[in-house]
Wavefront OBJ file of the C-alpha trace (Angstrom):
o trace
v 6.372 5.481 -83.090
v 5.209 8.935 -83.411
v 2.954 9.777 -80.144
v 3.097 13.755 -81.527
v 0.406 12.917 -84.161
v -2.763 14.268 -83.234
v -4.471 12.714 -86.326
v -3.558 9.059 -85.469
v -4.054 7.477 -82.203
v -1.336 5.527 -80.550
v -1.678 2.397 -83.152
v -1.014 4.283 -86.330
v -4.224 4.534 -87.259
v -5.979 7.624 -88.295
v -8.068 9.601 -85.860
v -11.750 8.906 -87.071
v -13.671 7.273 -84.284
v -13.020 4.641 -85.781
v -12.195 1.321 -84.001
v -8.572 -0.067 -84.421
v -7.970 -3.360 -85.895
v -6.788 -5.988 -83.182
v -4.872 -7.343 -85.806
v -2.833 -3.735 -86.065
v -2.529 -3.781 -82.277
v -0.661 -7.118 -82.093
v 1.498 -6.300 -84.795
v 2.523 -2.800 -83.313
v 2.903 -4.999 -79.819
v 5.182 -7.095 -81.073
v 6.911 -4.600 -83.244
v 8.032 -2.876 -79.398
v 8.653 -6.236 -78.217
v 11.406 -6.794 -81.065
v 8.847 -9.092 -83.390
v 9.259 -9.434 -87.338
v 6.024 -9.396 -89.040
v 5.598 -11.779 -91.559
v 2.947 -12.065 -94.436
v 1.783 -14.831 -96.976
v -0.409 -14.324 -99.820
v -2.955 -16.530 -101.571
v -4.292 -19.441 -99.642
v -2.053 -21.453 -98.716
v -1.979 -23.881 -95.795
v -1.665 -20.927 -93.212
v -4.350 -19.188 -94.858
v -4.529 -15.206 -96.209
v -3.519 -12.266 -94.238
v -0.621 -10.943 -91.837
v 0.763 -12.763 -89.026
v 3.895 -12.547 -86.733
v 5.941 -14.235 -84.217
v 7.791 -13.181 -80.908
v 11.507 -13.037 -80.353
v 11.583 -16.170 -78.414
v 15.046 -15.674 -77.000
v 14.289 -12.314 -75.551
v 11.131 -12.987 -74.221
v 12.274 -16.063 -72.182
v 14.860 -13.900 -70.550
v 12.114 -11.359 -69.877
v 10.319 -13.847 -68.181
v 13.037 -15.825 -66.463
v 13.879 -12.325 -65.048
v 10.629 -11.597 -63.589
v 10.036 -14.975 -62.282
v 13.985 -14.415 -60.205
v 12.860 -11.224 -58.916
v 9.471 -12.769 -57.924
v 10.792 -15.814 -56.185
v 13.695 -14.378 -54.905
v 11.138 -11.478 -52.833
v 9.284 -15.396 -51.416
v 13.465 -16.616 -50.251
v 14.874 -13.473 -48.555
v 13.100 -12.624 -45.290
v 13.842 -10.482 -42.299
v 13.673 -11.938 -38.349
v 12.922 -9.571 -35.274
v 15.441 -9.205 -32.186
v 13.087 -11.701 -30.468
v 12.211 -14.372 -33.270
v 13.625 -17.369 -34.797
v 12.699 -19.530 -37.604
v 13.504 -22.979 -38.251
v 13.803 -24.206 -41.692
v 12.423 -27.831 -42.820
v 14.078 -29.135 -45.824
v 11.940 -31.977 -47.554
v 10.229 -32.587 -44.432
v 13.418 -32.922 -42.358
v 14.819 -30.248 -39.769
v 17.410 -28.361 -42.158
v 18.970 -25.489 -39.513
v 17.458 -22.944 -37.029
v 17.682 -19.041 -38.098
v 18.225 -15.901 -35.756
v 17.682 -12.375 -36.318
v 18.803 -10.230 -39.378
v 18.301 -11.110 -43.109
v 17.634 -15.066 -44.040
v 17.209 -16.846 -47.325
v 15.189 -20.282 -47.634
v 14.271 -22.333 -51.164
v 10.154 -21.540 -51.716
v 8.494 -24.323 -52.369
v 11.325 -26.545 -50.856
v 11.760 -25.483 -47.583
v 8.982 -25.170 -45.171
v 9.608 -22.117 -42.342
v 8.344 -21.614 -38.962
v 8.634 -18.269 -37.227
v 8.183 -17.750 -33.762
v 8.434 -15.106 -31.134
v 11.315 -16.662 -28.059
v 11.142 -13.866 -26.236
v 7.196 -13.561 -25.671
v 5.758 -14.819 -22.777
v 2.536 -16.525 -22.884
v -0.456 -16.963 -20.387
v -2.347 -19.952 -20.300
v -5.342 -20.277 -17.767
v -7.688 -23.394 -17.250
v -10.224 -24.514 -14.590
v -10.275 -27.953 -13.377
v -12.549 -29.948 -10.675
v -9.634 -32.141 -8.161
v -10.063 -34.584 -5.266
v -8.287 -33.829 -2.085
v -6.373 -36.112 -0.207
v -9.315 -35.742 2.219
v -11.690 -37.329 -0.586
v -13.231 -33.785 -1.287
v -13.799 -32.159 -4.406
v -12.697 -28.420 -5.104
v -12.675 -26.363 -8.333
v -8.969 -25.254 -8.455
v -8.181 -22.876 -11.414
v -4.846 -22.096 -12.314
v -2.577 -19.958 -14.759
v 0.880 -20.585 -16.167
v 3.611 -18.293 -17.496
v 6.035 -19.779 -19.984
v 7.747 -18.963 -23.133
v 9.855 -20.903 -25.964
v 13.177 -21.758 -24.430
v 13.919 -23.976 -27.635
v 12.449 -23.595 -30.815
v 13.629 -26.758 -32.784
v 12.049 -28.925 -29.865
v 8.819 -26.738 -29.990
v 7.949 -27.195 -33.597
v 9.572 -30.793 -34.059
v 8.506 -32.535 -31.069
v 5.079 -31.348 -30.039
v 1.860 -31.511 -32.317
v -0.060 -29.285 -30.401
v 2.023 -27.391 -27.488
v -1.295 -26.071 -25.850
v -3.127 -29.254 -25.890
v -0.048 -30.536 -24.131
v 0.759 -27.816 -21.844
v -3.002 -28.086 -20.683
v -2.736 -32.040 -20.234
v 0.784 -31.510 -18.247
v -1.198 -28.896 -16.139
v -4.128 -30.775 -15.218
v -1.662 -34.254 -14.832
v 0.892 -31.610 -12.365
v -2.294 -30.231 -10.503
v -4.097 -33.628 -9.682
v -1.159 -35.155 -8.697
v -0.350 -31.733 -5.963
v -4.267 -31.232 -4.709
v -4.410 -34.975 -3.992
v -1.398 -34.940 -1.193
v -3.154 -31.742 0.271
v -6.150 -31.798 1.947
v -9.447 -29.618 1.269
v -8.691 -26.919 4.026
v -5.416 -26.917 2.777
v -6.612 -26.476 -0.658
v -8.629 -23.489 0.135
v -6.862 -21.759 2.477
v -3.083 -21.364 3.819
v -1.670 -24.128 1.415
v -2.323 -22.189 -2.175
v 0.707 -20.825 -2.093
v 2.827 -24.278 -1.391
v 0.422 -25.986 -4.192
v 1.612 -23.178 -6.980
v 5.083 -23.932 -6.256
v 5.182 -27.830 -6.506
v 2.554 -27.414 -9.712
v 5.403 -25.544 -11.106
v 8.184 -27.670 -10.011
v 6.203 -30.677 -11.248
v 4.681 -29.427 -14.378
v 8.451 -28.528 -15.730
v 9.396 -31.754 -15.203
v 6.878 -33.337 -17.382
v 7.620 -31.084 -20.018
v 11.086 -31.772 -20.035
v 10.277 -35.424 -20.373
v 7.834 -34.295 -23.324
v 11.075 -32.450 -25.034
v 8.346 -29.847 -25.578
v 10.823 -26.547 -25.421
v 9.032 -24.545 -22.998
v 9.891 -22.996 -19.904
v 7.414 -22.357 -16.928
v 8.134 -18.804 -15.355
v 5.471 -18.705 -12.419
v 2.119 -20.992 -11.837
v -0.331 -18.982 -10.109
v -3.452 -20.539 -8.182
v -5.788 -18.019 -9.155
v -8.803 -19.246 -7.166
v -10.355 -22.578 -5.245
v -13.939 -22.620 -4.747
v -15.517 -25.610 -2.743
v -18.332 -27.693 -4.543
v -21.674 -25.471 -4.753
v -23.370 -27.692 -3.074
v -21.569 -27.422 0.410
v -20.185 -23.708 -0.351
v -22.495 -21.858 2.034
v -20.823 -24.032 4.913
v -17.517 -23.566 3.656
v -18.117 -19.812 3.792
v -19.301 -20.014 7.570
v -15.684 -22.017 8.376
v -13.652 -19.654 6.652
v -15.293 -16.720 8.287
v -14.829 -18.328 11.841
v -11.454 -19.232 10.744
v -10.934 -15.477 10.471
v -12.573 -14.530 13.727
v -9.865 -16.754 15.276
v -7.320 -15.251 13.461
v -8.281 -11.438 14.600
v -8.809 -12.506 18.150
v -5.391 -14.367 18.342
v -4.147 -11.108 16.577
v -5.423 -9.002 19.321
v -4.690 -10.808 22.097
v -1.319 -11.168 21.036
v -0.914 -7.372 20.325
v -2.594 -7.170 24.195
v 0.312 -9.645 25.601
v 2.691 -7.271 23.585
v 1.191 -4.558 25.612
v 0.517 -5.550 28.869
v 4.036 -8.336 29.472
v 6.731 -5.022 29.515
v 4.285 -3.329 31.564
v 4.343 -5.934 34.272
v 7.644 -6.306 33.768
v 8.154 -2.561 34.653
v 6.162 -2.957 37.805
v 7.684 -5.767 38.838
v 11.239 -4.327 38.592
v 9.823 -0.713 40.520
v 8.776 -3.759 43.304
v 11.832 -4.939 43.284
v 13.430 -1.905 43.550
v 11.325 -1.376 47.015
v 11.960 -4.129 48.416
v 15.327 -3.352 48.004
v 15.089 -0.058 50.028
v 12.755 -1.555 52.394
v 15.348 -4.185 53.142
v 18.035 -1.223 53.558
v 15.709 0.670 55.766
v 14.781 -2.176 57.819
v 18.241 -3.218 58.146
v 19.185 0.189 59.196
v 16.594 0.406 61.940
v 17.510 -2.376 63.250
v 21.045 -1.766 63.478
v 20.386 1.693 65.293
v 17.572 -0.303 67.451
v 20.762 -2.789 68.377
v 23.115 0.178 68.917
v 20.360 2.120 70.996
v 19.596 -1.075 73.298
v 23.714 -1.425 73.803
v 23.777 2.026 75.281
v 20.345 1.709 77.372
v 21.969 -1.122 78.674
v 25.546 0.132 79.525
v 22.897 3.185 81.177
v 20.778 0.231 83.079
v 23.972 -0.750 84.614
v 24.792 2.489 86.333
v 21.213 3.076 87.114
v 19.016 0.353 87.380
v 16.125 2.137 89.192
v 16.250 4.962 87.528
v 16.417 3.822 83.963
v 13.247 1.103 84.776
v 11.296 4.013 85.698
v 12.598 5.988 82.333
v 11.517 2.685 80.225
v 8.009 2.367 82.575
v 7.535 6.251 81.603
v 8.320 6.085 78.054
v 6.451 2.440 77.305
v 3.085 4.392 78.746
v 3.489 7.171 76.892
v 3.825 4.962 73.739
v 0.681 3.061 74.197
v -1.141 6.005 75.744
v -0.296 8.187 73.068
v -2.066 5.863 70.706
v -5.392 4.937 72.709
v -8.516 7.841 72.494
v -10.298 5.434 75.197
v -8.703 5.696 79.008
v -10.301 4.044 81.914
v -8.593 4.753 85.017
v -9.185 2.768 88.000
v -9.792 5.274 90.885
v -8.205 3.810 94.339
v -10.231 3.430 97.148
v -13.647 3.567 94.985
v -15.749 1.243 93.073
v -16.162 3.725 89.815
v -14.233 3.783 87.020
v -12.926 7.219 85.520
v -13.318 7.686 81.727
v -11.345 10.042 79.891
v -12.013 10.801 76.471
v -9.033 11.926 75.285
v -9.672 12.007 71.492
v -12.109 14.768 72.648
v -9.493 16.307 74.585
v -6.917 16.508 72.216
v -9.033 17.790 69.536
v -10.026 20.812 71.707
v -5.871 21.006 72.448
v -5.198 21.387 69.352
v -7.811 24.043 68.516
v -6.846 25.817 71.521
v -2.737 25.437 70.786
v -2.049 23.873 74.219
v -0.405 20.571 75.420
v -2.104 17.406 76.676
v -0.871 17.117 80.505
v -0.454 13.583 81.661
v -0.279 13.304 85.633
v 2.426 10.765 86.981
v 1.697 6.987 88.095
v 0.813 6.076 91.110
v 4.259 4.163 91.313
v 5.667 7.905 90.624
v 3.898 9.714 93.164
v 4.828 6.941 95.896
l 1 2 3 4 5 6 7 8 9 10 11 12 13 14 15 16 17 18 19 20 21 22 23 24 25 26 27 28 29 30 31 32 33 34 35 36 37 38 39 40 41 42 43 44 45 46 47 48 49 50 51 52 53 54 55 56 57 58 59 60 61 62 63 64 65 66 67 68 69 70 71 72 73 74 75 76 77 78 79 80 81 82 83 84 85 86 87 88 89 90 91 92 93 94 95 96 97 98 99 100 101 102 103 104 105 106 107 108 109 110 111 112 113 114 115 116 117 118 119 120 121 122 123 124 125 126 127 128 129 130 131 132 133 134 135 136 137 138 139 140 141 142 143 144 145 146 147 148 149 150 151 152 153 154 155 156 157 158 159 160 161 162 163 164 165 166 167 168 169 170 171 172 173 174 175 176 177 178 179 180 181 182 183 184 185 186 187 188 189 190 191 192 193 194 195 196 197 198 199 200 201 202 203 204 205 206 207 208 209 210 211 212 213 214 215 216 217 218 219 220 221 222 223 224 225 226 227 228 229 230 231 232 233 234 235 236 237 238 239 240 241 242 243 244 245 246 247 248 249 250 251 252 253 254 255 256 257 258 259 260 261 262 263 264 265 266 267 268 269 270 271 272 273 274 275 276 277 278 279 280 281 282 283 284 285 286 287 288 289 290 291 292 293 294 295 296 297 298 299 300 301 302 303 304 305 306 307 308 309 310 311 312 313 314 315 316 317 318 319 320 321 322 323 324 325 326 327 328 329 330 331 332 333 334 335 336 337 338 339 340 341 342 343 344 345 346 347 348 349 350 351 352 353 354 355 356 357 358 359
């Protein structure tokens, strides 16, 4: 074909605004396709005019080749790090594929990718009786992912229909051995793990190829109805708490404090003990030489003890009354007086000798 010619168009025709023939563009088709024309004259059974036919050998190829590249893009697929496919051959399962380049038969085989290494979050809200014949609205949320993917698509239907049902089965079965205040308060915690615990176990009796991770009580709300009450309890509940708090960080406090004192108490009784001790040992060793004294000098050493005994009381009393002999009056001295002026006026407090000392 000669594309240079600017007085024909593509077709061969000349350049005259004039339509082509479809009859010229099929046979110039099928001339680049590798046709023969072939032409009858007079009217025959095939009727006048030009016809032609394809290269039937050629095309099928053509076509064969196209369809291979076409189906062969719908075979060969590509898997992620974290997915895996499993391959059903006429309904039955065939093999399980990992990562890197795979090849199924379209049309035959029937594939199912999922993600193994994705893990999912599944939350639901659920009204439960205590053990305590209460009812509280527990909801709750469960981690898991695909721990086996042949068991996953083969065995289970619907995997979050029956992760829900195992949920709500695991969860009445825990909130009914607890009671309400449990429920609520310090036994969440406890609950989530034996949900978990229990819930695995029913999906391993399922066969459902899922693994729990962590089941999380989210939140447990008494009935509406009684909530306002509930409120008041768990607000004195926490009064408790903060007093019992306080008081115990008081008792921490206050306990090595007494301790402290009572070991300083100890400590003088300890020296009082020493001191008394002490005294009384130089009180003993004073009496032993007063005595051997007394026994060289009687007289002399009972006046000496007489002498000193009134000076010890004496010096002690502000109040004297002395009994003057030979009169019916009795003297008063007041001798806190007296010693106050004394000691203003720097001199000494004179006491005269006993009778028994003058005689």
């Amino acid at each position: 074909m000669n594309w240079d010619n600017k007085d024909k168009d593509p077709w061969g025709n000349n350049n005259n605004n004039e339509a082509p023939d479809f009859d010229e563009i099929i046979k110039k088709f099928s001339s680049i396709l590798g046709g023969k024309k072939s032409s009858s004259n007079g009217s025959g059974k095939n009727g006048g005019g030009n016809s032609f036919k394809f290269s039937s050998p050629r095309i099928f190829v053509y076509a064969l080749f196209a369809f291979s590249i076409v189906y062969a893009s719908q075979c060969i697929y590509q898997l992620d790090a974290s997915e895996r496919a499993v391959i059903l051959r006429f309904g039955e399962f065939y093999e399980e594929q990992e990562e890197g380049l795979n090849f199924r038969f379209a049309g035959i085989d029937e594939r199912y990718i999922e993600n193994v290494s994705l893990t999912r979050r599944y939350t639901q809200t659920n009204s439960m009786l205590t053990k305590d014949e209460n009812i509280v609205d527990v909801t709750v949320s469960a981690q898991y992912r695909i721990s086996n993917l042949k068991d996953f698509v083969l065995n289970v239907k619907d995997p979050e229909g029956s992760l829900r049902n195992a949920i709500e089965s695991a969860l009445r079965h825990v909130v009914g051995d607890n009671t309400l205040d449990q429920t609520l308060t310090v036994g969440r915690e406890n609950i989530a793990q034996e949900v978990q615990s229990r819930l695995q176990e029913i999906l391993n009796i399922y066969e459902a190829g899922l693994i729990v991770q962590q089941v999380n009580i989210e939140k447990t709300d008494p009935p509406a109805a009684v909530k306002n009450a509930f409120d008041d309890v768990v607000a004195a509940r926490e009064d408790k708490e903060k007093l019992q708090n306080e008081a115990e960080r008081y008792a921490l406090s206050i306990v090595p404090e007494a301790r402290g004192q009572a070991q300083a108490r100890i400590r003088d009784a300890e020296a009082y003990k020493l001191a008394v001790v002490a005294n009384s040992e130089g009180e003993v060793s004073r009496f032993n030489k007063l005595l051997e004294e007394y026994k060289k000098a009687p007289e002399v050493t009972r006046d000496r003890l007489y002498l000193d005994a009134l000076q010890s009381v004496l010096s002690n009393s502000t109040k004297i009354m002395v009994d003057v002999e030979g009169g019916n009056n009795l003297l008063y001295l007041p001798l806190d007086k007296i010693m106050e002026e004394n000691k203003k006026k720097g001199c000494l407090l004179y006491t005269s000798p006993s009778p028994r000392d003058r005689g």
